[in-house]
C-alpha positions as semicolon CSV with decimal commas, in nm:
position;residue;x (nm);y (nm);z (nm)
1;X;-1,762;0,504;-1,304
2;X;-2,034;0,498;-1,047
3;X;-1,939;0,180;-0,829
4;X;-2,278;0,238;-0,592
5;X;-2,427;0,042;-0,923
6;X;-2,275;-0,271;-0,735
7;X;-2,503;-0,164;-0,409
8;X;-2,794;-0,455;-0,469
9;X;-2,465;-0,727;-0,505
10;X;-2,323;-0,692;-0,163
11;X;-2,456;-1,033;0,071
12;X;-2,553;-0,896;0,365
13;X;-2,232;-0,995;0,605
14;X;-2,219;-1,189;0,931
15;X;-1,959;-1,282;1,133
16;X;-1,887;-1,600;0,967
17;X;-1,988;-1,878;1,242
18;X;-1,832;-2,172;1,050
19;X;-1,520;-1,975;1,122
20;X;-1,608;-1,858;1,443
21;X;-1,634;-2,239;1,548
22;X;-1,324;-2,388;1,427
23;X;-1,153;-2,173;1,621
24;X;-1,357;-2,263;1,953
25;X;-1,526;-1,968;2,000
26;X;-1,814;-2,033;2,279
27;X;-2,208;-2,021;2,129
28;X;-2,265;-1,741;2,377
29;X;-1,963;-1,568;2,234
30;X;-2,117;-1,595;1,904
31;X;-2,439;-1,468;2,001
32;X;-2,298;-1,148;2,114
33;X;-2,118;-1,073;1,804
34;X;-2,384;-1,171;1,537
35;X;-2,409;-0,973;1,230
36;X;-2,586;-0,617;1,253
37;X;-2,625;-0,431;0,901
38;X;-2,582;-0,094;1,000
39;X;-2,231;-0,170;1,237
40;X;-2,078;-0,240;0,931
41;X;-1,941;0,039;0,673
42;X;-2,108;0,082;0,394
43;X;-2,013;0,162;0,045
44;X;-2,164;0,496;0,063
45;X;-1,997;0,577;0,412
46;X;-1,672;0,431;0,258
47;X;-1,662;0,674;-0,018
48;X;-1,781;0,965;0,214
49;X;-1,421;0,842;0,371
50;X;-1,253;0,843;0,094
51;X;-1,369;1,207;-0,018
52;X;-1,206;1,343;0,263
53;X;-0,844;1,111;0,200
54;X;-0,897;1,302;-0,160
55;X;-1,028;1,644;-0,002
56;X;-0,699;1,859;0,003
57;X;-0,606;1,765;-0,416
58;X;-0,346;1,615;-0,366
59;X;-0,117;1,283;-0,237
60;X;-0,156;1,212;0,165
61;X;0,233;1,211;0,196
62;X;0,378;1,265;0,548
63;X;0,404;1,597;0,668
64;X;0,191;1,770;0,384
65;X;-0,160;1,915;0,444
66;X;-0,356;1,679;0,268
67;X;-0,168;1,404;0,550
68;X;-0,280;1,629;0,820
69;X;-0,625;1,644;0,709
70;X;-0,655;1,281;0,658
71;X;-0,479;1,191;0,955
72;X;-0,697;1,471;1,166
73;X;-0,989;1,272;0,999
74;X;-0,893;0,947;1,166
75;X;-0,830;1,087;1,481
76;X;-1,149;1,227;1,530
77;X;-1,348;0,932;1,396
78;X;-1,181;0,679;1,592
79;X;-1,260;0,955;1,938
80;X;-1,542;0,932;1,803
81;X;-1,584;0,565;1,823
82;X;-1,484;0,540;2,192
83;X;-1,120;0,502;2,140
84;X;-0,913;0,666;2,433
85;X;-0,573;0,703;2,538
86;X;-0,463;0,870;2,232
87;X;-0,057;0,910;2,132
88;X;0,083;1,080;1,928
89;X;0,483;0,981;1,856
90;X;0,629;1,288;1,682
91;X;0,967;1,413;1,519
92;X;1,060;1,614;1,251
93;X;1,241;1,558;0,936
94;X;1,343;1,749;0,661
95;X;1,045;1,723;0,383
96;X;1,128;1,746;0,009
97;X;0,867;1,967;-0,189
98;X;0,780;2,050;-0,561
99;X;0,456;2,087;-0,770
100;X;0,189;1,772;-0,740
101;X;0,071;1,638;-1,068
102;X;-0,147;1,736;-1,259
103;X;0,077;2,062;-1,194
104;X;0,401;1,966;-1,375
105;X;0,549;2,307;-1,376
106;X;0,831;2,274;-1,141
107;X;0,969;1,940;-1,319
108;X;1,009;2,014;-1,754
109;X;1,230;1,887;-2,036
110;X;1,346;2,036;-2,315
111;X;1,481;1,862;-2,639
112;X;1,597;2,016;-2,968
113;X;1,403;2,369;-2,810
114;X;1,072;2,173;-2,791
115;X;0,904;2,087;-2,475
116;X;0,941;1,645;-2,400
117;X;0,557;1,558;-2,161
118;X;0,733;1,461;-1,870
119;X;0,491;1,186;-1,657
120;X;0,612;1,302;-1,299
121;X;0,929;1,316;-1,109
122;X;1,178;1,159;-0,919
123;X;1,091;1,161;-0,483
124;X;1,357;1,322;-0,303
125;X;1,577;1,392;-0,602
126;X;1,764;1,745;-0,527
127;X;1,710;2,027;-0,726
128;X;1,850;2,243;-1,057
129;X;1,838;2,587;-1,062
130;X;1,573;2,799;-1,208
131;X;1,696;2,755;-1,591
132;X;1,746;2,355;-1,571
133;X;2,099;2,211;-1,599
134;X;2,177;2,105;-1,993
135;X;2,394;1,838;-2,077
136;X;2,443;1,556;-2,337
137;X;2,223;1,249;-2,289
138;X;2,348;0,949;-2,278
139;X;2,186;0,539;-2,252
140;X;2,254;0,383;-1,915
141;X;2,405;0,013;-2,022
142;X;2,482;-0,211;-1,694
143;X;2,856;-0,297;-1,660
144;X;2,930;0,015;-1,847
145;X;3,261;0,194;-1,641
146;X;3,063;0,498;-1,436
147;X;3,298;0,753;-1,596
148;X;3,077;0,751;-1,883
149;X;2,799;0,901;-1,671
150;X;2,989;1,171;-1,544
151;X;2,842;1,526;-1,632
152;X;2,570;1,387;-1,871
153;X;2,177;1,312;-1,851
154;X;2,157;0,934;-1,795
155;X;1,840;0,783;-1,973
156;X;1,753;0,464;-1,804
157;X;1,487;0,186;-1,912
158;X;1,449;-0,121;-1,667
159;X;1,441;-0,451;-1,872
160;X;1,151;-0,663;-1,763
161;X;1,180;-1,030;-1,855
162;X;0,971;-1,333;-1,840
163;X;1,120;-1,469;-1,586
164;X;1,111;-1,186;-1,374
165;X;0,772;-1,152;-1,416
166;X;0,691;-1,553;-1,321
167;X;0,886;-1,521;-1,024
168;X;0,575;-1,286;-0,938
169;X;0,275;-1,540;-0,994
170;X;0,296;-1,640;-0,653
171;X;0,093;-1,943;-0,537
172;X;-0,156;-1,971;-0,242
173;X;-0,413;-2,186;-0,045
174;X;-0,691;-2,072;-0,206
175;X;-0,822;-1,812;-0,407
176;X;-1,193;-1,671;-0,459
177;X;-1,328;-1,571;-0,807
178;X;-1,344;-1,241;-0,926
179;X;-1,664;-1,055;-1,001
180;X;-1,762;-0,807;-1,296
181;X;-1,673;-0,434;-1,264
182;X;-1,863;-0,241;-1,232
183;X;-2,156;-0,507;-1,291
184;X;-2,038;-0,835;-1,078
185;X;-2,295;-1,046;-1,290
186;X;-2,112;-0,967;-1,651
187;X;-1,716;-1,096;-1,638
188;X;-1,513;-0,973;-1,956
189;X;-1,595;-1,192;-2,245
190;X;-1,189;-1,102;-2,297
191;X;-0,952;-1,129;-1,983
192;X;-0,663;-0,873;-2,029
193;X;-0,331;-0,857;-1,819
194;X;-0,357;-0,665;-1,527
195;X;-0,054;-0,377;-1,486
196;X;-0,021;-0,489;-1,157
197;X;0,287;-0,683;-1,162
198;X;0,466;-0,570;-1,514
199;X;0,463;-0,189;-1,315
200;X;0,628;-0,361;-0,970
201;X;0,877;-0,509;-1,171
202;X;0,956;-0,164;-1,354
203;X;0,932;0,054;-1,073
204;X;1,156;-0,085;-0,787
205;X;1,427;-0,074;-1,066
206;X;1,460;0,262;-1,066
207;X;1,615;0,321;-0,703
208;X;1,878;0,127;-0,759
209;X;2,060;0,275;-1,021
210;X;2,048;0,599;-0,829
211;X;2,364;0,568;-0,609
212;X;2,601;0,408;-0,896
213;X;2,490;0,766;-1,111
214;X;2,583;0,954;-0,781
215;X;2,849;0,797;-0,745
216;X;2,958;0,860;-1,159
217;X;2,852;1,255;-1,089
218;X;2,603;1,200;-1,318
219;X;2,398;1,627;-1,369
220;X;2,027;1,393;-1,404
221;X;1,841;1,071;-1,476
222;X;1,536;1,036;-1,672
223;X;1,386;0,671;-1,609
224;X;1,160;0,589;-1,880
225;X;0,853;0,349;-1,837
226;X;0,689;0,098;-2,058
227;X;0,346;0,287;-1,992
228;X;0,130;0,522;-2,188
229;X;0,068;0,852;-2,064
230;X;-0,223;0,767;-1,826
231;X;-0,013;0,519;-1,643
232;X;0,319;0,691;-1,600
233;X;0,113;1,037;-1,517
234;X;0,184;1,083;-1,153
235;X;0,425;0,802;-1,065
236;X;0,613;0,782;-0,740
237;X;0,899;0,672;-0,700
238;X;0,970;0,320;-0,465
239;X;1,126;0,173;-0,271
240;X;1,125;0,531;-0,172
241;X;1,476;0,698;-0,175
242;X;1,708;0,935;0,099
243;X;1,709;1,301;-0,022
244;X;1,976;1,276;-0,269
245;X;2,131;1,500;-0,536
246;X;2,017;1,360;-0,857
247;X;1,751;1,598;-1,022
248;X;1,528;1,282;-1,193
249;X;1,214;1,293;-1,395
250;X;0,956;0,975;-1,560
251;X;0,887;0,972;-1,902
252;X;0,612;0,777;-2,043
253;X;0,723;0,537;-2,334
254;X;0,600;0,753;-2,608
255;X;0,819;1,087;-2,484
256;X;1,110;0,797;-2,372
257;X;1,130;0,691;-2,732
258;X;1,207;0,999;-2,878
259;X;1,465;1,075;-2,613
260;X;1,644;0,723;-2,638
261;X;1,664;0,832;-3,005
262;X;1,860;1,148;-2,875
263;X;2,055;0,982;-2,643
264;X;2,179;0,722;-2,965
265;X;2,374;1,042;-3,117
266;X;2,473;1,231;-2,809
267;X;2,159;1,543;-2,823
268;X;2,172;1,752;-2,552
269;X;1,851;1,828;-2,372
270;X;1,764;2,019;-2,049
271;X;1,636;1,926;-1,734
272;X;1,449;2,125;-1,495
273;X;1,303;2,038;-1,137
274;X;1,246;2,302;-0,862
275;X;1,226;2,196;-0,527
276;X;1,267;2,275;-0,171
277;X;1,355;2,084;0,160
278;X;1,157;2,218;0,436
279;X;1,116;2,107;0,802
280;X;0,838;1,936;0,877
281;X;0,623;1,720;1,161
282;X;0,589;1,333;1,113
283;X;0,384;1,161;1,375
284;X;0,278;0,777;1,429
285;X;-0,144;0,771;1,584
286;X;-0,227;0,499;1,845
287;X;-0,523;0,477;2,010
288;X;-0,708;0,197;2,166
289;X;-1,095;0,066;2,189
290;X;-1,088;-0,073;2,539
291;X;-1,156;-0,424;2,607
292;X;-1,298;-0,550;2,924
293;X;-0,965;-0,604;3,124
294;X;-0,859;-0,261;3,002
295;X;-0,639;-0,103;3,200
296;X;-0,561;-0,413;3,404
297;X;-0,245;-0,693;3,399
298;X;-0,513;-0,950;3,224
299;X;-0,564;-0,679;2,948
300;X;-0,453;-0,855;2,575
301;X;-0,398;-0,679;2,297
302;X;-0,498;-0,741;1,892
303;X;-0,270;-0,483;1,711
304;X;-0,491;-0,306;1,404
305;X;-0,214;-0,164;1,129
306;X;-0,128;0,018;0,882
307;X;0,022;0,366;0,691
308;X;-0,117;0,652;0,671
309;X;0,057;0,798;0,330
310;X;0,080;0,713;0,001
311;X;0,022;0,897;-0,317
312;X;-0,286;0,765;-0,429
313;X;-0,627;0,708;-0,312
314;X;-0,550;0,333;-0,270
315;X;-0,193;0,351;-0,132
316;X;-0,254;0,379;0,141
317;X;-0,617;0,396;0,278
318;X;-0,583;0,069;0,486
319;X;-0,639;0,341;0,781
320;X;-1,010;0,382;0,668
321;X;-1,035;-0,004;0,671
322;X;-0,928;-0,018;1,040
323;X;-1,203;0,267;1,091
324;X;-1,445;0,028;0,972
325;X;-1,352;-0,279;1,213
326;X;-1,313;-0,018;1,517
327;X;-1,666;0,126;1,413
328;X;-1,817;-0,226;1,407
329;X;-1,646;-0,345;1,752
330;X;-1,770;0,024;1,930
331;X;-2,109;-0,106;1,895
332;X;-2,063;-0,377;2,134
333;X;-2,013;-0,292;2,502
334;X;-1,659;-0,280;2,641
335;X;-1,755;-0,589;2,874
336;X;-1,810;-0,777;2,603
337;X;-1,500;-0,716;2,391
338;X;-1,308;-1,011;2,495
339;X;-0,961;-0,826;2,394
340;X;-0,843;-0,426;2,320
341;X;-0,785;-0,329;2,028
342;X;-0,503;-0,131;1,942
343;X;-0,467;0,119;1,652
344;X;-0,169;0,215;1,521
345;X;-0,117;0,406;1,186
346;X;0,237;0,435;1,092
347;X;0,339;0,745;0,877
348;X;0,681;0,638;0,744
349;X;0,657;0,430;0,478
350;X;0,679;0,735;0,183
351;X;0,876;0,931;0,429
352;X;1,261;1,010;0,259
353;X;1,434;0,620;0,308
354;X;1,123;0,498;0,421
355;X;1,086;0,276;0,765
356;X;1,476;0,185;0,791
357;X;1,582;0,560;0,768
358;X;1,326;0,647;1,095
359;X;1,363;0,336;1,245
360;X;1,473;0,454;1,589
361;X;1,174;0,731;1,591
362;X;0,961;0,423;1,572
363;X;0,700;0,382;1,874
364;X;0,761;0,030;1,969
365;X;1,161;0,104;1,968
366;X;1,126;0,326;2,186
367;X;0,913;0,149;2,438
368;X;0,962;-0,207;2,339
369;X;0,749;-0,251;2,642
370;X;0,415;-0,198;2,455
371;X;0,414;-0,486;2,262
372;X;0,400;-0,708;2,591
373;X;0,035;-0,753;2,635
374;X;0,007;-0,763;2,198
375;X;-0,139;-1,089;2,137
376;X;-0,259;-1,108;1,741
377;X;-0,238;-0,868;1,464
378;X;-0,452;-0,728;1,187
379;X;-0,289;-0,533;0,886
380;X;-0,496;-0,394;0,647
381;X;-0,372;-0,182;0,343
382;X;-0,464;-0,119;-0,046
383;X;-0,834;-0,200;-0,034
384;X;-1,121;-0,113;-0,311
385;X;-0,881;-0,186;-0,648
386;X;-0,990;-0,173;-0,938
387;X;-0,790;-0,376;-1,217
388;X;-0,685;-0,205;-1,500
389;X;-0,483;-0,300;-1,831
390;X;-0,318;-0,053;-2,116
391;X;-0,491;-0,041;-2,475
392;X;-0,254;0,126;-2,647
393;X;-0,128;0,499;-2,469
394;X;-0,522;0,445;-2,249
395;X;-0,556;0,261;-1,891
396;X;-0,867;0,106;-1,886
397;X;-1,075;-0,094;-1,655
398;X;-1,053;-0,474;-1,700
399;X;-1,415;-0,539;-1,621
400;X;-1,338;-0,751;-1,297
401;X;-1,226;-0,721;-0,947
402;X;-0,815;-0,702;-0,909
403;X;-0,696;-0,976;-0,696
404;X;-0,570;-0,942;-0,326
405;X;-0,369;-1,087;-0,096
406;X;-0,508;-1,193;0,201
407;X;-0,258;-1,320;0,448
408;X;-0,247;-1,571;0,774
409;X;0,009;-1,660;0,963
410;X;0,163;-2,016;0,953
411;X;-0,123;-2,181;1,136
412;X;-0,338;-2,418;0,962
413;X;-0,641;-2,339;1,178
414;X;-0,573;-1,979;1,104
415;X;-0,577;-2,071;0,711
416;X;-0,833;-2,243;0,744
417;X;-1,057;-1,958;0,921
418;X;-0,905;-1,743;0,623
419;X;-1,052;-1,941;0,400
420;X;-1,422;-2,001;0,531
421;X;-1,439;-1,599;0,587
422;X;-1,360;-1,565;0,227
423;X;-1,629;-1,801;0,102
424;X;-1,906;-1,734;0,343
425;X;-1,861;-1,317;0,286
426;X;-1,822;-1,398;-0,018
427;X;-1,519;-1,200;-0,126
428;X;-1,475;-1,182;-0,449
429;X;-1,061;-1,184;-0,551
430;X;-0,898;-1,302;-0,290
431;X;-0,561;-1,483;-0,268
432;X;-0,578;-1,662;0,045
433;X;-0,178;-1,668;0,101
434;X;0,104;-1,834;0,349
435;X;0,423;-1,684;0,284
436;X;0,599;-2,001;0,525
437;X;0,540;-2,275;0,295
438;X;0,443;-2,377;-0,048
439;X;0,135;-2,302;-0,183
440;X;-0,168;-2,512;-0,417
441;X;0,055;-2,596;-0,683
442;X;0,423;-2,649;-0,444
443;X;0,546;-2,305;-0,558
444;X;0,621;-2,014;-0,316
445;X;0,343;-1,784;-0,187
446;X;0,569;-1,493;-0,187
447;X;0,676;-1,239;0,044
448;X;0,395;-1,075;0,321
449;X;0,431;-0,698;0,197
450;X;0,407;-0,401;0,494
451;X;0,367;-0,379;0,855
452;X;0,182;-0,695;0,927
453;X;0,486;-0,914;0,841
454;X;0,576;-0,818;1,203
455;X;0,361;-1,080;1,330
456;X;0,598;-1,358;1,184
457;X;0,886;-1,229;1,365
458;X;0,669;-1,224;1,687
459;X;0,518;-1,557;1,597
460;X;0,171;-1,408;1,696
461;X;-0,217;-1,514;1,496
462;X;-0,202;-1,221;1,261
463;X;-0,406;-1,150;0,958
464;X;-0,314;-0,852;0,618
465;X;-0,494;-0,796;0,336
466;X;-0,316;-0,566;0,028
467;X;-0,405;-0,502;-0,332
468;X;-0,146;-0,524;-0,560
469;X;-0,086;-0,181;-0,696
470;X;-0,149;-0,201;-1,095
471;X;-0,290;0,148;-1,168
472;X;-0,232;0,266;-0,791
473;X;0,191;0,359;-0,744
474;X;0,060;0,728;-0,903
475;X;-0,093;1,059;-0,735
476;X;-0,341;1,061;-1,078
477;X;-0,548;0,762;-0,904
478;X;-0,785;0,952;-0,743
479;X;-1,133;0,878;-0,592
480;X;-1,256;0,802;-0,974
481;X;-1,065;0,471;-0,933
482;X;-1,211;0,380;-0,619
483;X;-1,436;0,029;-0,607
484;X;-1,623;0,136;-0,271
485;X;-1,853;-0,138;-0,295
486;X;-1,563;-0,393;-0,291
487;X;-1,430;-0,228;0,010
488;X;-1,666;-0,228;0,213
489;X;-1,649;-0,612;0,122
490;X;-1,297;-0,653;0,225
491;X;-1,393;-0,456;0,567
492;X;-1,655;-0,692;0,621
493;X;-1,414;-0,978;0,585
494;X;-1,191;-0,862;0,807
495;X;-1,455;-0,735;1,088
496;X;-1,452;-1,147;1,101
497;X;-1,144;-1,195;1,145
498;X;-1,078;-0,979;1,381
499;X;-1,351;-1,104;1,589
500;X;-1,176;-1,422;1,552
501;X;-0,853;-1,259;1,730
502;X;-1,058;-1,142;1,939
503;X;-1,243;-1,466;2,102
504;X;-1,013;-1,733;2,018
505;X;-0,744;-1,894;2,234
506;X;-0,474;-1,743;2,060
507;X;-0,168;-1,836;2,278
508;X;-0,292;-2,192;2,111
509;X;-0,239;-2,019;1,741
510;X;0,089;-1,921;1,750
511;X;0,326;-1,978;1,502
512;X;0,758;-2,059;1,544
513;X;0,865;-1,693;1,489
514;X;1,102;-1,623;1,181
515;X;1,425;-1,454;1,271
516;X;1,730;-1,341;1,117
517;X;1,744;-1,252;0,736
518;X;1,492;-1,452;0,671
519;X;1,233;-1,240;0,846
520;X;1,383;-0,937;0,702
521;X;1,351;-1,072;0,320
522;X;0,942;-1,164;0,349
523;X;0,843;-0,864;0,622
524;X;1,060;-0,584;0,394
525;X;1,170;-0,791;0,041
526;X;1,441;-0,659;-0,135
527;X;1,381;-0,476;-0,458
């Protein structure tokens, strides 16, 4: 797919004055921040960006080379942008390693002496020695006593229902229509389902069932997916699990069939997956594009956020949509940046047990301090999806844009400016979303997903934006599934919003912040 075909489509983007005003930014404000083609990213400088991301062949998770070389990347672009007063918060952890798809040597299954496709493995999930452990498979049934797990393969499907899946069409203030993909002009005469929320359902099944088959001294798990082979090829695992002792591998739903058969008369099979723990350096990057009072008490502070791993070339390469905004903002001098702007790229979200297992490592626990002078946030993560639906064992494009949330905090001037940034850009696919109260059509807008959920517990203007995921949970979505053109839209977008953080009177914008377990359930949802 060659998404520079969508080059002559992008509207030339400006800093969205409607918006700009009904927020009560000044006319000489908006003067100095007018619109200047060649500050923003384009779509061929966004996939330059993402060549590197995809560079080292392999997923950007923490502590790996292909992390340091993206995260090196960033570093040296943002330097290079006139940030300063670079940090680096480091520890180490203990890193678990085996072969990265397409390389499936290190994780096999044998059935019946014949080699089972196995799709990818399970994060963090021990180890068997060199010949596999063998053992008689059996179905995982809930309520079943954990005795009958004990020394056997456990095969486990998630169920999926309707209602499961409705609880997922979450509502919102407005959304924007798609475009065609690659062509924006030609929509699909035929509008399949996207993957996008039939895979979340599936996938944040599996770490649950991992402790109870622990706990039974089960010798392996095989989760099988409802996806062909080009879906299920490459699938991480999440919520991300601890290091654990429970040597796990996905099956697609072809290779699962045959095994469920297996299971149904007690086959034995044998399950192999070679891995190591190794020591290894995580590190959170801040850095900050000085604003006029930089360096001063009157200094304020919009926070710019995201991760910096993920398995795919989507999830997460929110960092490169911060590099855009910074790269715009470094055009203008620092006397006329109203606020700093902060970066900081968190590296813990694929890490073993994710945020909650490093939480004390984290920068702003261990100077609370720094978040006095933070005044607004932007989170941006998941940009440039392309939907995609299964015919038959293929993924294949839908021919159309995959919708995005686009979040504001519980403000209705700040959904409001949402909304005018989205038509004026105009983005194409975007779910204009407030997860504090009901949305269009009186249902819930859902939870706000990843680090920009923060801002509710602070009660601080804050804007996210995040794709949804379909095709992107797997290290096989690689720069051929990148829509470049589409995020360099999205950057655009938020390039205005941020420049609405940055001139507005924000202390005016604040929302009541959410505490308790309600904060915890819409910043970090349980699965």
């Amino acid at each position: 797919m060659n998404e520079m075909t969508r080059r002559d489509f992008v509207t030339k983007v400006g800093l969205g004055l409607t918006a700009l005003s009904s927020i009560g930014v000044t006319d000489t404000a908006k003067a100095s921040l007018q619109a200047r083609e060649h500050w923003h990213v384009s779509a061929e400088e966004a996939l330059a960006w993402h060549r590197v991301k995809d560079s080292h062949g392999g997923p950007t998770l923490t502590g790996s080379e292909s992390w340091k070389n993206f995260v090196g990347f960033l570093e040296g672009q943002l330097a290079s942008y006139g940030c300063v007063d670079f940090i680096r918060n480091r520890w180490n952890f203990d890193r678990w390693v085996t072969s990265e798809w397409p390389d499936s040597s290190h994780w096999t299954l044998t059935l019946n002496g014949q080699s089972v496709p196995v799709a990818s493995y399970g994060a963090n999930s021990g180890s068997t020695a060199n010949e596999g452990v063998t053992a008689e498979l059996v179905i995982y049934e809930p309520g079943k006593p954990l005795s009958a797990y004990t020394d056997k393969i456990v095969v486990f499907q998630p169920v999926v229902t309707p209602e499961q899946l409705k609880a997922l069409d979450w509502d919102y203030e407005y959304a924007s229509p798609a475009v065609g993909y690659p062509d924006p002009q030609r929509l699909p005469t035929q509008l399949h389902q996207s993957q996008a929320m039939p895979m979340f359902a599936q996938i944040t099944q599996f770490p649950r069932v991992v402790p109870q088959l622990i706990e039974a001294k089960a010798c392996g798990c095989l989760f099988v997916v409802d996806a062909g082979a080009e879906q299920a090829a490459g699938l991480y695992t999440f919520p991300v699990p601890p290091l654990h002792t429970l040597p796990s591998l996905y099956l697609d739903r072809k290779a699962g069939a045959a095994v469920i058969v297996a299971a149904a008369t007690g086959e034995r099979a044998t399950l192999r997956l070679i891995s190591r723990v190794e020591t290894a350096e995580a590190w959170q990057s801040i850095a900050f594009l000085p604003g006029r009072h930089y360096g001063t008490p009157a200094d304020e502070v919009i926070q710019l956020t995201t991760h910096t791993d993920g398995p795919s070339i989507s999830q997460d390469n929110g960092a490169l949509g911060i590099l855009g905004v910074v790269k715009y903002f470094s055009h203008l001098p620092q006397g006329q940046r109203e606020r700093s702007l902060m970066v900081f790229l968190d590296c813990r979200h694929y890490m073993p047990g994710d945020e909650q297992a490093f939480a004390n490592q984290d920068w702003f626990a261990l100077h609370p301090e720094a978040r006095k002078n933070v005044v607004g946030l932007i989170h941006m993560e998941h940009l440039g999806q392309i939907g995609f639906y299964e015919d038959g064992y293929r993924l294949v494009p839908i021919g159309q844009t995959e919708p995005f949330s686009l979040w504001a905090t519980d403000h209705q001037t700040m959904i409001d400016t949402a909304i005018r940034v989205v038509k004026e850009t105009p983005l194409p696919g975007a779910c204009v979303r407030d997860v504090d109260r009901p949305g269009v059509h009186g249902r819930s807008q859902g939870p706000w997903f990843g680090l920009g959920g923060v801002a509710r517990q602070l009660g601080i203007p804050a804007f996210g934006i995040m794709g949804l995921l379909g095709a992107y949970w797997s290290s096989a979505s690689r720069l051929n599934r990148l829509d470049a053109v589409l995020f360099a839209q999205q950057v655009a977008a938020f390039v205005r919003l941020t420049a609405a953080l940055m001139q507005a009177d924000l202390g005016t914008l604040r929302s009541k912040p959410v505490e308790g377990k309600e904060a915890l359930k819409l910043v970090r949802p349980e699965h």
